[in-house]
C-alpha positions in Angstrom: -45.4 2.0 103.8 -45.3 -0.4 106.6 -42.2 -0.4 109.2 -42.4 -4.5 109.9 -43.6 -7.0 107.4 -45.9 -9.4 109.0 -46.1 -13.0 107.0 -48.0 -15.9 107.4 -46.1 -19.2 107.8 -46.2 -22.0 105.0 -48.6 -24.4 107.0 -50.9 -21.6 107.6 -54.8 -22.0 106.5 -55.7 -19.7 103.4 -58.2 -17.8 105.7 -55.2 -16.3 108.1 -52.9 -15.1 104.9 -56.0 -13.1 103.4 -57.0 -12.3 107.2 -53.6 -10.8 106.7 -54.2 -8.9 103.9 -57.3 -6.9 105.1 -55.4 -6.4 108.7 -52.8 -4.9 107.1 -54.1 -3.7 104.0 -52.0 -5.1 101.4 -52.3 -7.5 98.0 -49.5 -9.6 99.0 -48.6 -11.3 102.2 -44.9 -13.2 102.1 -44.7 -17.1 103.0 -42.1 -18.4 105.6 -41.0 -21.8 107.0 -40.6 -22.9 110.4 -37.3 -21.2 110.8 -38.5 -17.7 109.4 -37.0 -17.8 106.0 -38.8 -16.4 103.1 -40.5 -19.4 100.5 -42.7 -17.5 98.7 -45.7 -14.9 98.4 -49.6 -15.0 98.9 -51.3 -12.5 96.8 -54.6 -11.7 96.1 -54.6 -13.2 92.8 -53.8 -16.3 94.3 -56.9 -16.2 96.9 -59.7 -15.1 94.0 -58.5 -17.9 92.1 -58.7 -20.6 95.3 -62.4 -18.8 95.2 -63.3 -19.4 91.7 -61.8 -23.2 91.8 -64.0 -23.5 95.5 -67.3 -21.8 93.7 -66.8 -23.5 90.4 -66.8 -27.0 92.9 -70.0 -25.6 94.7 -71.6 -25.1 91.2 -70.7 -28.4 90.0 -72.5 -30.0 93.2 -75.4 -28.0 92.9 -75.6 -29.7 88.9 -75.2 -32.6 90.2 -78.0 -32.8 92.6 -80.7 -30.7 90.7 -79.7 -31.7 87.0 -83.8 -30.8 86.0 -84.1 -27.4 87.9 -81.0 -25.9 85.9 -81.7 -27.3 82.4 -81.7 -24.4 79.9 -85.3 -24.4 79.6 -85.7 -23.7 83.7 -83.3 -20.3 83.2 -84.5 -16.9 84.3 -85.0 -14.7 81.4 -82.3 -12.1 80.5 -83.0 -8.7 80.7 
């Protein structure tokens, strides 16, 4: 168990509260204004879902731009 509990400040990029995370090796990082005081928590859950909502957006473009290459038809075969 930790001594001090390092947090990450509500303005604070995504990228520094899971940098946070690994540093310090925990799931949850807590969220504080400007003046210090706790407004909520950043967990883990919260970062792989940001991921999947970012990927699923990546995925979406990809569609987009090469509708023929990923018709069913174009799929790799399953193994």
């Amino acid at each position: 168990m930790q001594a001090e509990v390092s947090a990450v400040t509500a303005d604070a990029p995504v990228e520094r509260a899971v940098r946070r995370m690994h540093t310090d090796g925990v799931r949850r990082v807590p969220v504080v204004d400007a003046d210090g005081r706790l407004v909520g928590l950043f967990a883990v859950d919260d970062a792989i879902q940001l991921l999947a909502s970012e990927l699923a957006g990546v995925a979406e473009a990809v569609r987009a731009q090469f509708p023929a290459d990923l018709a069913p038809e174009h799929a790799l075969p399953a193994h």
